[in-house]
N, C-alpha and C positions, 0 to 999 in steps of 0.2 A: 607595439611600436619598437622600431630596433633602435638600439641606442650604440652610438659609436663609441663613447669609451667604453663599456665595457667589450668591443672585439681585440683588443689588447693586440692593434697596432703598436706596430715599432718603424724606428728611423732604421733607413737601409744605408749601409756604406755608400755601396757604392753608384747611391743620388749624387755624393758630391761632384764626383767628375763626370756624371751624363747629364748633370743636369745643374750644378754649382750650386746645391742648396747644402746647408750644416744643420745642425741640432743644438738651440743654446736653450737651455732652461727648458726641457719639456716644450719647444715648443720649435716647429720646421722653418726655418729662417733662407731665403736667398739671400747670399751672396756677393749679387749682383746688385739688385736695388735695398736690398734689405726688407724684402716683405715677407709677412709670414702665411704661410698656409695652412687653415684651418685643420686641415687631417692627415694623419698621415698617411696617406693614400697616393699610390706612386701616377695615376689617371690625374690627379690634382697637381701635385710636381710637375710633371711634363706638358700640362697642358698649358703653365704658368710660363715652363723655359719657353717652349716653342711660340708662346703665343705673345712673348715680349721680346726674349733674350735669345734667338733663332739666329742669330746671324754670330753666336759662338759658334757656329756646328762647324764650319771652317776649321776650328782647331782640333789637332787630334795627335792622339800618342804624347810624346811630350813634352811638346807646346800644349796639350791642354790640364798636363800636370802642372807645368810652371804655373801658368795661367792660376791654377786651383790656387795653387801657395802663395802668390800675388796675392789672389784676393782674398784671403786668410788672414794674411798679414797686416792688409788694409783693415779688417776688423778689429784683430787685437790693435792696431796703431788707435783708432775710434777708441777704442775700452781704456788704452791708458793716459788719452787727451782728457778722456771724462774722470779716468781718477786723479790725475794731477789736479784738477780744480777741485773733485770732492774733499781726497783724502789723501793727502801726498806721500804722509809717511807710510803709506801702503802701497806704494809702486814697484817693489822690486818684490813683494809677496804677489801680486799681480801678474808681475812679468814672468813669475816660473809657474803659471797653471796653464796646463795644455787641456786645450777643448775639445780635442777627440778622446772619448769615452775609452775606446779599444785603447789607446795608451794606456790609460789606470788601468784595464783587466792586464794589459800585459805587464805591468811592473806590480803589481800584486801577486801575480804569477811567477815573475823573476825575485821577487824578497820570499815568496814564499819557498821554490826551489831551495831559494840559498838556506834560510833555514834548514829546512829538510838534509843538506849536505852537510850544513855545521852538525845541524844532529846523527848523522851517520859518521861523522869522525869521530864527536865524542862517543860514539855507542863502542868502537873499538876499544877504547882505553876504559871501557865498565866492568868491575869483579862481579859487580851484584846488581839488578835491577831489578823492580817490581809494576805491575800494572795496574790499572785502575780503568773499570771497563762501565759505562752505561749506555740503554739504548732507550731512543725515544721518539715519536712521530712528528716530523714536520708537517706544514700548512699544506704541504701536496699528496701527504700521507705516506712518505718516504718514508722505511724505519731506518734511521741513524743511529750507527752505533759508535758512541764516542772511546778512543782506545790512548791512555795518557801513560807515561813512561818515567818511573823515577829510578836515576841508576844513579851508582857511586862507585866513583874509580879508586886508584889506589892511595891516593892524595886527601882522601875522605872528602872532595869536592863533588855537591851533591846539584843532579841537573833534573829539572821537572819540568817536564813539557808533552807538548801534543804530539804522539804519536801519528796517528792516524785518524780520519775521519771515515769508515766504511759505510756505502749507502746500501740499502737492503732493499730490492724491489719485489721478496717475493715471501715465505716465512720466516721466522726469527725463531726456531726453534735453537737449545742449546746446541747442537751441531752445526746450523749454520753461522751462527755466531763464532762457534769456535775456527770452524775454516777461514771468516772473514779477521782473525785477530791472528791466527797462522800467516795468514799472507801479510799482514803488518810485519809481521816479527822479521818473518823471512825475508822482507823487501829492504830490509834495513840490515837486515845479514850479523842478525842476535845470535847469540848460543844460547840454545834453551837449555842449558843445563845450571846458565847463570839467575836463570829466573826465581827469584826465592819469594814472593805471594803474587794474590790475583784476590783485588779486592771491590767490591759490586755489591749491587742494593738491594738485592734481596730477593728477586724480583725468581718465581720457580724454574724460566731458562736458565737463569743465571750459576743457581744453587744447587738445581736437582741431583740426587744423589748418582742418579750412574748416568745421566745423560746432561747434567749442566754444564755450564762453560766451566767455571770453577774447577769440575771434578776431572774435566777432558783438560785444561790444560794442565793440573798435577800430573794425571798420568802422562802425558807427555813428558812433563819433565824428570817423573822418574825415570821414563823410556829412554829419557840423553843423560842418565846418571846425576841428576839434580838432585833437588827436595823444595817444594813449595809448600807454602801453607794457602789456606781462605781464609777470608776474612768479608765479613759482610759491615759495613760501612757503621762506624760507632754514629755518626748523627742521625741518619736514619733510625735506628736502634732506638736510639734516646730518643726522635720522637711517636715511635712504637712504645713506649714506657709513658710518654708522658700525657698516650690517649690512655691510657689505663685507668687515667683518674676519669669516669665520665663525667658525674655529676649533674647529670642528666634535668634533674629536678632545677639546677638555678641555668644550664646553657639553653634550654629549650627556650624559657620568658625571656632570655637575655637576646636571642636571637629573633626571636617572634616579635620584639619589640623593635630592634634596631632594624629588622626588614619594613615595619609598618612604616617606618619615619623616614627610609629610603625608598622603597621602591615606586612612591607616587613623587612626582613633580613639585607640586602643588605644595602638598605638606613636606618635602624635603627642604622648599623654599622656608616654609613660614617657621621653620625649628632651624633653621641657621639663624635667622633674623631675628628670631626670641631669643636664642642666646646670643647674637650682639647686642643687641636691645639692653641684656641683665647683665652682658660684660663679663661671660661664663670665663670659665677660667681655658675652654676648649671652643672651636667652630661649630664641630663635627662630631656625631660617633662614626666608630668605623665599621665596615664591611667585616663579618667572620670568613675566612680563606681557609678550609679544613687541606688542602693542601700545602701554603704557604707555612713554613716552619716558627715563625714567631707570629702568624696572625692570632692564634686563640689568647694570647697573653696579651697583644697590644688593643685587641676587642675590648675582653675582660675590663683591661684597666682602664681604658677609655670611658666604657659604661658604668664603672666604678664611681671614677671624678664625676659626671654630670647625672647621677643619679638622682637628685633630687632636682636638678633642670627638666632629668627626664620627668617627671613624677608630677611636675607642676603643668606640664606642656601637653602630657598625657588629660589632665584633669580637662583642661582645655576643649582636647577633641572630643570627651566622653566616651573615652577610653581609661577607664583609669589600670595602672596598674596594683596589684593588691599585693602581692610580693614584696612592694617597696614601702609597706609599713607591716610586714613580719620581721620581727626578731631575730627569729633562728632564722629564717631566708638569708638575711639579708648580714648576719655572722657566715652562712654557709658559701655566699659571695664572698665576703673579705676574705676565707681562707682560698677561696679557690684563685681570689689575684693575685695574692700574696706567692700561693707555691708551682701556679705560673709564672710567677716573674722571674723564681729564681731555676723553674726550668728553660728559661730562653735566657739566662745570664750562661746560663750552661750551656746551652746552643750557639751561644753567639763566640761562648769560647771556645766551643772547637771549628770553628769557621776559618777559613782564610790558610791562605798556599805558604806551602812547603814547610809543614807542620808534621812536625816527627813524630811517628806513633807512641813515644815515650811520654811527650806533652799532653797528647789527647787523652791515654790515658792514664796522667796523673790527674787533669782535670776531672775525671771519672770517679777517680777514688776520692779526689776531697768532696764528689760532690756527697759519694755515700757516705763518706764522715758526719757530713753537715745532716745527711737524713737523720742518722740518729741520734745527733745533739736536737733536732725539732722533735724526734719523737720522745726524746725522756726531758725536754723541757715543758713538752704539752702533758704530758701524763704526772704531774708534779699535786700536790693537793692545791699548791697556791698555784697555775701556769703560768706559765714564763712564754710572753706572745712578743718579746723583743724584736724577733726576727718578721715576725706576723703583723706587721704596720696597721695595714686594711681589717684586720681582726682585731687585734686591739683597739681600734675606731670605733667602731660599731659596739665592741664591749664596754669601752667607754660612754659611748649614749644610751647604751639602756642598762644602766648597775640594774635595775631590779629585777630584770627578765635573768637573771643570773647564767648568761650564755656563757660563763666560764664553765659549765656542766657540758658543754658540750665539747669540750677541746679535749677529749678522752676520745672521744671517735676520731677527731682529727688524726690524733696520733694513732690509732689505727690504720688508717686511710692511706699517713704516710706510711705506717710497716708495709703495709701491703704493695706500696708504690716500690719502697726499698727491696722487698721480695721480688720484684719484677725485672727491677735493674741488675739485681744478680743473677736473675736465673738467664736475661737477653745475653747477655754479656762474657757467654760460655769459651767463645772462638778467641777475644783476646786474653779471659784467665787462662787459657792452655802455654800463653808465652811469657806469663806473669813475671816468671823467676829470669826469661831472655830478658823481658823488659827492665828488669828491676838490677840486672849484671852489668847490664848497658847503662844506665843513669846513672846508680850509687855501684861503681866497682868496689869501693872500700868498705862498702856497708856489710856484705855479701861475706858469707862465710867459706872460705875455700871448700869444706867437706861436702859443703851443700852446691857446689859448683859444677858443670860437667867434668868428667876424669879430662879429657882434651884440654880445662882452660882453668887446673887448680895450683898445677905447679908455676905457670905464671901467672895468679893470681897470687900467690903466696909472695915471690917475687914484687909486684906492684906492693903488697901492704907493706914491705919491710922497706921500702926507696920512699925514704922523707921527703925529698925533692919532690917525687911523682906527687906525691901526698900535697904539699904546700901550692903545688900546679895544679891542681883537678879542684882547688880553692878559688884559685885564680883566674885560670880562662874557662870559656866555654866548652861547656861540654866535646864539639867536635876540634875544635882546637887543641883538646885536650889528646885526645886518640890519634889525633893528624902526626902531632910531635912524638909520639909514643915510638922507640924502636923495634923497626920492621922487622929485626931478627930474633930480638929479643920477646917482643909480646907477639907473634903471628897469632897466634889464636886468637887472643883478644882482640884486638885488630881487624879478625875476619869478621867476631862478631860484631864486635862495631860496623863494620860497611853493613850486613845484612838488617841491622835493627835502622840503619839509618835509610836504607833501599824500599824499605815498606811505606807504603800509603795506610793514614787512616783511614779515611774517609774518601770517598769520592766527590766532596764538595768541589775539586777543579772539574767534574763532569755539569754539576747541576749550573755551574757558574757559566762555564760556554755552554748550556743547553739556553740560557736565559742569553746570550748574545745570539746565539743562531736562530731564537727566535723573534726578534730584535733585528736582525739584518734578515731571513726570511720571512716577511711580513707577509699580508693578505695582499699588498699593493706589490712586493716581488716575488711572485711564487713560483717565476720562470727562470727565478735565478740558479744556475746548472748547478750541479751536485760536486764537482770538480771547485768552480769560483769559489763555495760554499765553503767548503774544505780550506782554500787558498786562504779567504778572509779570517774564519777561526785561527788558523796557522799563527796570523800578526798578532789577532786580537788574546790569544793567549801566551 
């Protein structure tokens, strides 16, 4: 049986003036008497004018434009008689919404140009900019590749924004990617020579050694007399490290149990209602998201708290769980929520725009600091589980099973986690000593400096002043005041350590609105508007 909504009718313009009908609310309205028509179906319109409202046909050209505007106007007059008795202090928010649809496409189109133009004048006045490239499939199987732009002028005034949105209809090998991020650059009338990184997820177009987007656009920029570096996205990275721990032995029961209590109706019902019932301290477990970047920790710690809700509820269905009266299981649970939690405290702080590569990775480094205060405070004869809350719980309910004998693996577990984050983390130690000139100028030993930036470094240590300042303000505030004649080199480096992208977390952030404004109910929204919208919403 065919079903009308799904032929993904639409309102046609131009019904209003052959036939005076509008569009309010999803739903085809006359004009005239105010009746609506079941579908939108233009045999149903006309058969409605002609067979009431026929004796408009008189009017034409524009007497039956005026006509249109007339009765336009009589409807908003209707809408705002109904809200002066509803709602009055909402009459003049009222009064500015226009109800032709095509308006809003066309002033989302004109904010978004203008953006676009503001961003083309500031791209003139940039020494240094860097990009930030991800691609990924929409609900119509579009490959979208998102192209974001952080540059820094002379002023050390640092601007991050959406470049470009390119739509892909055909493959996304690194070549193609790289032409579609050429025609950004070029459209916007860049100097590649100013480009100093290109940083991306990882992903083998992205990276590949002689044919990734990465490697084509360095050599470009050698090709205009540049130097850029790669960089492949530190939060990605991190959560590449932090599947490293499997564990395989406590996620499988933990998962295999939280599927059984979700995925039926029935018993999803009656395990919410046992724990209102008992006044749990939670509703819910949650769902594991092996994509979603802090789902495995906020799982974990969830099945943690109601672990023994679980346990009782299980007993219940005649299912019991057996894991949740083991010892070591149930120590080798607290340690894995525990060094979860503190790798999504980690995640959560390299999150969020316009985060200078200097931040993200100092957050890096204290986190390997902290790794190896856990691993020689677990490897202790007495362990030290201070930082290990959920572990020292469970070693506390059972003294006699003496699970402190196993906190010698843990800190292996963690070495081995620690080896991992050193070994991912190759691309930003290559700019260690940039990064560490850029933050701490005065820490940094001239000799150990490049020849270009030791004789004004030396200069910086000896100016008290500068010294008492670089106390005082912020780091880029610091560089902005800094004399342009006097420190250039410094200076330079400063814009290019400030032009770099960590992360590509502004890619994954507008993939999550683009998928959010392209839904399954608008999947005919055009690749152009698509663009337009991101543009605002970033």
């Amino acid at each position: 049986r065919r079903k009308v909504d799904s032929e993904g009718r639409r309102f046609q313009d131009r019904w209003k003036v052959e036939y005076f009908f509008t569009e309010i609310e999803n739903h085809c309205v006359c004009l005239i008497c105010q009746e609506t028509v079941a579908v939108y179906k233009e045999f149903n319109v006309k058969r409605h004018y002609q067979s009431r409202h026929s004796t408009y046909d008189k009017l034409t050209g524009h007497d039956r434009s005026e006509k249109l505007k007339q009765l336009e106007a009589v409807l908003i007059e209707c809408v705002m008689k109904m809200v002066e008795n509803i709602c009055p202090e909402k009459k003049q928010e009222f009064a500015n919404i226009c109800l032709a649809r095509n308006t809003v496409a066309r002033r989302i189109e004109e904010i978004s140009s203008d953006i676009k133009r503001q961003l083309t004048s500031k791209g003139v006045d940039f020494d240094f900019f860097s990009i930030a490239c991800d691609e990924s499939t929409d609900l119509s199987d579009t490959a979208q590749l998102l192209i974001f732009m952080r540059g820094v002028d002379d002023e050390m005034n640092v601007t991050e924004e959406l470049l470009d949105l390119q739509s892909l209809t055909d493959q996304t090998r690194g070549k193609d990617l790289f032409v579609s991020v050429s025609s950004a650059i070029d459209d916007m009338k860049l100097p590649w020579n100013k480009v100093t990184g290109i940083i991306t997820d990882g992903a083998p177009a992205m990276v590949g050694e002689r044919s990734g987007l990465s490697t084509l656009i360095c050599n470009k920029v050698i090709e205009e007399g540049g130097k850029a570096i790669k960089l492949h996205c530190i939060i990605h990275q991190q959560v590449l490290c932090a599947k490293h721990l499997k564990y395989d032995h406590v996620m499988k029961p933990v998962l295999k149990t939280i599927n059984f209590i979700r995925s039926k109706a029935l018993c999803h019902r009656q395990f919410k209602q046992f724990l209102l019932d008992i006044q749990a301290e939670y509703e819910d477990v949650l769902y594991h998201n092996d994509v979603r970047w802090l789902s495995r920790g906020s799982a974990l710690q969830r099945f943690y708290s109601l672990r023994k809700e679980i346990g009782e509820f299980l007993e219940t269905k005649g299912q019991p769980m057996r894991e949740l009266s083991d010892p070591i299981w149930l120590a080798d649970l607290g340690f894995l929520v525990d060094i979860t939690k503190h790798l999504n405290v980690l995640n959560t702080s390299l999150q969020g725009k316009d985060a200078a590569v200097n931040q993200l990775y100092s957050h890096l480094k204290a986190f390997g600091t902290k790794l190896q205060l856990f691993i020689r405070q677990l490897s202790q004869t007495q362990p030290n589980t201070i930082h290990f809350s959920a572990l020292q719980e469970i070693m506390n309910s059972f003294p006699q099973d003496n699970i402190s004998a196993q906190t010698s693996r843990y800190a292996a577990d963690i070495a081995s986690l620690a080896g991992e984050f050193k070994q991912r983390f190759q691309d930003f130690a290559s700019i260690e000593k940039e990064i560490s000139l850029f933050s701490s100028p005065f820490s940094v030993d001239p000799e150990d400096a490049p020849d270009q930036l030791q004789l004004e470094l030396i200069e910086l240590h000896c100016d008290s002043e500068l010294r008492s300042r670089n106390q005082q303000l912020s780091l880029v505030n610091f560089y902005r005041q800094l004399d342009k004649s006097r420190f250039q080199e410094i200076r330079t480096l400063a814009k290019k350590m400030l032009s770099l992208f960590g992360s590509t977390y502004m890619c994954e952030k507008t993939f999550s609105a683009m998928n959010f404004n392209k839904n399954r109910m608008r999947t005919r929204l055009s690749d152009s508007h698509l663009r337009d919208k991101l543009q605002l919403l970033t």
